[in-house]
TORGU-632773 format. One record per residue (C-alpha): residue number from 1; y negated, x negated, z. Coordinates in nm, 2 decimals, padded with zeros to 4 digits. Last residue first. Layout:
<pts>
<pt pos="NUM" yy="Y" xx="X" zz="Z"/>
...
</pts>
This chain:
<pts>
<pt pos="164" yy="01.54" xx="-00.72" zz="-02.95"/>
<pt pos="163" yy="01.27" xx="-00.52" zz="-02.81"/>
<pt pos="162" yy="01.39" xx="-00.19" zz="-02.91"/>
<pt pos="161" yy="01.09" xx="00.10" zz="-02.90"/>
<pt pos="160" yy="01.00" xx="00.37" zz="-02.73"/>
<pt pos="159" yy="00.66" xx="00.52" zz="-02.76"/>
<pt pos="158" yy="00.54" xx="00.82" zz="-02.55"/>
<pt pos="157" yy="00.22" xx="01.03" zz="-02.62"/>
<pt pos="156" yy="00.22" xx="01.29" zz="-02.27"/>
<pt pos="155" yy="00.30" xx="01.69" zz="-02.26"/>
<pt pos="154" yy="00.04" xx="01.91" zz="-02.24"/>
<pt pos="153" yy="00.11" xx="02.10" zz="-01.88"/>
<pt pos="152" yy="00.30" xx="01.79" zz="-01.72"/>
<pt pos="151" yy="00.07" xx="01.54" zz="-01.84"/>
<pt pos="150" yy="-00.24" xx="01.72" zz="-01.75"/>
<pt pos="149" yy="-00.15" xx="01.77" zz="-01.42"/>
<pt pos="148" yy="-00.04" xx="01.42" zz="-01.40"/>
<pt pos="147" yy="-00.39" xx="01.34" zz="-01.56"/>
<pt pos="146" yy="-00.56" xx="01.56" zz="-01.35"/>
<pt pos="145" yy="-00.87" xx="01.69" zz="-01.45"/>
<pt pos="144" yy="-00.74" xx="02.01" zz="-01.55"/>
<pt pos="143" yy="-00.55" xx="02.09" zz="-01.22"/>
<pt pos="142" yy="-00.83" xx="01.98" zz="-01.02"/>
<pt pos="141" yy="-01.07" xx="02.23" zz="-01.10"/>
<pt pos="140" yy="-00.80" xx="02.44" zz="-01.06"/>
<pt pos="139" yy="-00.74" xx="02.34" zz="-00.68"/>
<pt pos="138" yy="-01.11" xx="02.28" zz="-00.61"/>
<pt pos="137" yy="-01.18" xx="02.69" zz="-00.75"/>
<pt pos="136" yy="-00.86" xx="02.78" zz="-00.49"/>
<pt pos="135" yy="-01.03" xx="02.59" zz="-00.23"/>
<pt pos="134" yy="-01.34" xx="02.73" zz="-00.29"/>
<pt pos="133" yy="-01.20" xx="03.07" zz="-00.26"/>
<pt pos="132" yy="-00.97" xx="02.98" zz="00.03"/>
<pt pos="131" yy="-01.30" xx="02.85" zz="00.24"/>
<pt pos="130" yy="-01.22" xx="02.51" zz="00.34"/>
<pt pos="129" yy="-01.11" xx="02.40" zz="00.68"/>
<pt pos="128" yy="-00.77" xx="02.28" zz="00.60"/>
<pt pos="127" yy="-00.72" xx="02.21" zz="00.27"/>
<pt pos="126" yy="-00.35" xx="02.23" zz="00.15"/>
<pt pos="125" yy="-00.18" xx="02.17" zz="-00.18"/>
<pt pos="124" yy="00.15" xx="02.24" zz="-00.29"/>
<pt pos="123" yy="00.29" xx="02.10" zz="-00.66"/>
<pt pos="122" yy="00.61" xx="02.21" zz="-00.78"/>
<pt pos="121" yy="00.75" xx="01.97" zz="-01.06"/>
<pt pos="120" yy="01.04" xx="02.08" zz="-01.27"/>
<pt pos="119" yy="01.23" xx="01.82" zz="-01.50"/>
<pt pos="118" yy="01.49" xx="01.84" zz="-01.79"/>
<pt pos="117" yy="01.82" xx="01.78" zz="-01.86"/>
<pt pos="116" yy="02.09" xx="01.84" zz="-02.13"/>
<pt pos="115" yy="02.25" xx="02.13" zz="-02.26"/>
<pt pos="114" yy="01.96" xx="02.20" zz="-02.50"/>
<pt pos="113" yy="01.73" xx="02.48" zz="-02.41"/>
<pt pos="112" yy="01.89" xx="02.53" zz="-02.10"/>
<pt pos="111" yy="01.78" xx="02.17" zz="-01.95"/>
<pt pos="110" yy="01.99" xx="02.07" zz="-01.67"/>
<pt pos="109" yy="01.82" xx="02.01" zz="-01.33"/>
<pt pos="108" yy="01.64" xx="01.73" zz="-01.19"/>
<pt pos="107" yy="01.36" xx="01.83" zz="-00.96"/>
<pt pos="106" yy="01.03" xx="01.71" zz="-00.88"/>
<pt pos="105" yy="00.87" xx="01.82" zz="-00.53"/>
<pt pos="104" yy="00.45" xx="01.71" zz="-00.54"/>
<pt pos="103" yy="00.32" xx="01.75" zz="-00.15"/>
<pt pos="102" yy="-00.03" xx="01.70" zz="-00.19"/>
<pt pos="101" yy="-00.22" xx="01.73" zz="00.18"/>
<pt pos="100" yy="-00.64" xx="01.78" zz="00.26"/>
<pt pos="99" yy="-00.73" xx="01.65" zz="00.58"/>
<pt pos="98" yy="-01.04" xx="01.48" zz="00.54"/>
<pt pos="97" yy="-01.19" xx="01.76" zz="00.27"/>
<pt pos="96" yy="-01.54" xx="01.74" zz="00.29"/>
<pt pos="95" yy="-01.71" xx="01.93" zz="00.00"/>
<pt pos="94" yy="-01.99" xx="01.80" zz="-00.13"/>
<pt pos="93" yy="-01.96" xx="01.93" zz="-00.50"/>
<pt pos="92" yy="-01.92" xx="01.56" zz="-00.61"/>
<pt pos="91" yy="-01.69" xx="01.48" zz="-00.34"/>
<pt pos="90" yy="-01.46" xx="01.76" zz="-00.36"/>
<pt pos="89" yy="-01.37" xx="01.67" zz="-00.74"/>
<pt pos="88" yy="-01.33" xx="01.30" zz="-00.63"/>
<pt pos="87" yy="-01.10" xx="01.43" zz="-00.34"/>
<pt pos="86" yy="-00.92" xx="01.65" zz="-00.59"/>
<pt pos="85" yy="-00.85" xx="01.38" zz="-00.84"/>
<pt pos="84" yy="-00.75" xx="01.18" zz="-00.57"/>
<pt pos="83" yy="-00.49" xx="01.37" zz="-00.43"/>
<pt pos="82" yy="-00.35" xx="01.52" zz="-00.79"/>
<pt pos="81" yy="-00.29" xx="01.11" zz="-00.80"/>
<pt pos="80" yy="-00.16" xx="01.04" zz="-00.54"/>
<pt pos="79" yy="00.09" xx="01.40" zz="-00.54"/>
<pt pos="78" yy="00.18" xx="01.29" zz="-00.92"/>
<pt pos="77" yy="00.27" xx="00.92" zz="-00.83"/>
<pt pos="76" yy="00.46" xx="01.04" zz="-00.53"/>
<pt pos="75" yy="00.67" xx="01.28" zz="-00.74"/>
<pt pos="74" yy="00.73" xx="01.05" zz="-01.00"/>
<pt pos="73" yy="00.83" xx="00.80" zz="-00.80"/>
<pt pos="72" yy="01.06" xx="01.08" zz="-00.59"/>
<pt pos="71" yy="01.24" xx="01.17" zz="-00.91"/>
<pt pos="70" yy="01.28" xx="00.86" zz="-01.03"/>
<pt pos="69" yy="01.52" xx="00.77" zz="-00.73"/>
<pt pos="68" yy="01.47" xx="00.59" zz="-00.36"/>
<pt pos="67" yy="01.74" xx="00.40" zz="-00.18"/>
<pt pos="66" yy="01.99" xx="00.47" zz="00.07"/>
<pt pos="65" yy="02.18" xx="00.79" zz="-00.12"/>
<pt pos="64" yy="02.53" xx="00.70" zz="-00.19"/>
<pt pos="63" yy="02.58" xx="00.85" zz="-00.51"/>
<pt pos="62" yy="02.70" xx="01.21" zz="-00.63"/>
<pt pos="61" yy="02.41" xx="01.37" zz="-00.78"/>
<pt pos="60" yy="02.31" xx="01.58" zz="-00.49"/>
<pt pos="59" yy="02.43" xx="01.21" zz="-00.27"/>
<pt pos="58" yy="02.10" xx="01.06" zz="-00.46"/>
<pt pos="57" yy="02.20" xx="00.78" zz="-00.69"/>
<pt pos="56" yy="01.97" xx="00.44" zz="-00.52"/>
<pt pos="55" yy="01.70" xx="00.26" zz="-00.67"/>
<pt pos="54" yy="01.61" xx="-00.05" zz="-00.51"/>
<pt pos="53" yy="01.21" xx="-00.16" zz="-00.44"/>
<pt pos="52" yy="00.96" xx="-00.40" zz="-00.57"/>
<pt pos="51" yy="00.63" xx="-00.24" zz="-00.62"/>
<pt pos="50" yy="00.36" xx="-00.47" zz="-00.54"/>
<pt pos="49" yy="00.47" xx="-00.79" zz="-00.74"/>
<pt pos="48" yy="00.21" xx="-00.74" zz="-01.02"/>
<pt pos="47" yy="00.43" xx="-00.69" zz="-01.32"/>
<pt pos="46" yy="00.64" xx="-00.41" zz="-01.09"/>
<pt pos="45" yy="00.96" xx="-00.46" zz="-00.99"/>
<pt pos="44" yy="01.18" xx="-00.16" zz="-00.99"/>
<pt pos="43" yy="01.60" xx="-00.26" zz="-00.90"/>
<pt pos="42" yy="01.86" xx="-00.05" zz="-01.00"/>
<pt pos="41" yy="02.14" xx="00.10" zz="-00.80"/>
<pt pos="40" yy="02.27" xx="00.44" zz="-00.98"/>
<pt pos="39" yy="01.99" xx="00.52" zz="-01.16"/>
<pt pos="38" yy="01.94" xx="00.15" zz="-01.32"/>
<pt pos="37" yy="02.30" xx="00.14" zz="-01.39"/>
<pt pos="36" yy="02.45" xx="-00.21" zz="-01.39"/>
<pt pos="35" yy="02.65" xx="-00.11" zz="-01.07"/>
<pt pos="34" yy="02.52" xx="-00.37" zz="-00.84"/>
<pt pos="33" yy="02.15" xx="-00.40" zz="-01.01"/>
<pt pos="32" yy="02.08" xx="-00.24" zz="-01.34"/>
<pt pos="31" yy="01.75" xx="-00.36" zz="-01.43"/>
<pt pos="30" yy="01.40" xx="-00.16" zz="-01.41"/>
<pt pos="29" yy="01.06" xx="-00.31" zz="-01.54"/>
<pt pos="28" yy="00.74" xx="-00.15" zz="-01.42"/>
<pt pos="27" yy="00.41" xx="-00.16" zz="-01.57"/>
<pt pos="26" yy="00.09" xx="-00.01" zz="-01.46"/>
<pt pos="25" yy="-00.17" xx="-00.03" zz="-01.70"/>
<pt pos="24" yy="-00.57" xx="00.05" zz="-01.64"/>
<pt pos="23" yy="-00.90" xx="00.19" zz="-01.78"/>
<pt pos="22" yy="-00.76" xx="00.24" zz="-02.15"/>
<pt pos="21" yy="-00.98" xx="00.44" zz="-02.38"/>
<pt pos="20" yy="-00.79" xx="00.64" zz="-02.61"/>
<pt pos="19" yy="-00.99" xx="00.69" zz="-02.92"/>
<pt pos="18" yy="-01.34" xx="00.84" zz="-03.08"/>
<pt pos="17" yy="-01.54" xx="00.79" zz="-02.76"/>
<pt pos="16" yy="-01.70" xx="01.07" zz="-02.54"/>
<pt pos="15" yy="-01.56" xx="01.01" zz="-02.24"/>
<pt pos="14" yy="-01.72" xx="01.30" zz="-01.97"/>
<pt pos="13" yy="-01.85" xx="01.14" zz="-01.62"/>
<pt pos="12" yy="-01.55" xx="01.23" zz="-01.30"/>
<pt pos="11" yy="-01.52" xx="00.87" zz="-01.34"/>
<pt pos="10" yy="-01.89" xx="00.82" zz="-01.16"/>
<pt pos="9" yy="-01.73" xx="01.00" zz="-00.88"/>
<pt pos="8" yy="-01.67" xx="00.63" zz="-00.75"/>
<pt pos="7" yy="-01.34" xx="00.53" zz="-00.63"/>
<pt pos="6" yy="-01.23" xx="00.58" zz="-00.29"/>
<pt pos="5" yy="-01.27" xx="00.24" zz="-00.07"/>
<pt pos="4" yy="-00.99" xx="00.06" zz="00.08"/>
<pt pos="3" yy="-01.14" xx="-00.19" zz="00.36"/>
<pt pos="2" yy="-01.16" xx="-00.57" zz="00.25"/>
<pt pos="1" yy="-00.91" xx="-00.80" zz="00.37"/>
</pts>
C-alpha cells in the first residue's frame, strides 16, 4: 500500500464553468437496526464498504451511548475537511503547519424559531508555530474556501425524494 499523499494545491485553481461540477460522491445508506430507528441504533454503511459503523442515542438524549451519532459524523467530516482546506491554503503560501488541530463541536438543540431543532457547530483551530496574524489571515482564508464552512454559513442545495 502506497503512502497517503495530500492533494494537490492545483484544487485551490478558480472553476469557472456555468454548473456544479461534481469531483466526488460519498454515499451512505442508514437502516434502523435493533430498534428500527436509525438514531437510536442504526447501522451507516457506505457504498464503498469503508464506513460501516452502528449508530447509538447519546445518554444527553436519553439512549445508551456505545455507538457514534450524526452529530459527531458531521463534526468529523467538518474538522477533515476545514483541515485540509487549510493545509492546502498553507501550502501554497508556504507556510508549514505540521501540527495544526481542527476540533469541529456540533450540537443538537431545539430550534427557537420553530419549536423544533436545529444545529450549532463551533469550530477551534490551532497552529502552533505560526505567527497569530498569519494564522488568523490562514484561518479566514480557510473559512471561505471551505466547503463545510461554506455550507454552514450559506446553507447547502438538498433534494429529498421518495424512492418508492
Amino acid at each position: 500500500m502506497s503512502r497517503p499523499m495530500p492533494p494537490p494545491v492545483s484544487l485551490l485553481d478558480r472553476y469557472s464553468g456555468a454548473d456544479f461540477a461534481p469531483l466526488y460522491t460519498g454515499t451512505v445508506c442508514v437502516s434502523g437496526g435493533e430498534a428500527s430507528h436509525g438514531r437510536a441504533s442504526g447501522i451507516a454503511r457506505s457504498s464503498d464498504g469503508w464506513l460501516d459503523l452502528h449508530l447509538r442515542l447519546p445518554p444527553e438524549l436519553g439512549g445508551p451511548g456505545g455507538g457514534s451519532n450524526p452529530e459527531q459524523l458531521f463534526a468529523a467530516g467538518f474538522a477533515a475537511c476545514f483541515h485540509g482546506a487549510l493545509n492546502l491554503l498553507a501550502a501554497r503560501e508556504r507556510i508549514a503547519i505540521p501540527d495544526a488541530t481542527v476540533t469541529a463541536a456540533v450540537t443538537f438543540g431545539r430550534d427557537p424559531m420553530d419549536g423544533l431543532f436545529t444545529l450549532m457547530a463551533h469550530v477551534v483551530i490551532a497552529i502552533p508555530g505560526v505567527p497569530r496574524p498569519v494564522a488568523e489571515a490562514l484561518v479566514r482564508s480557510t473559512e471561505r474556501f471551505c466547503p463545510y464552512a461554506k455550507m454552514a454559513r450559506q446553507g447547502i442545495e438538498c433534494v429529498v425524494r421518495l424512492e418508492h
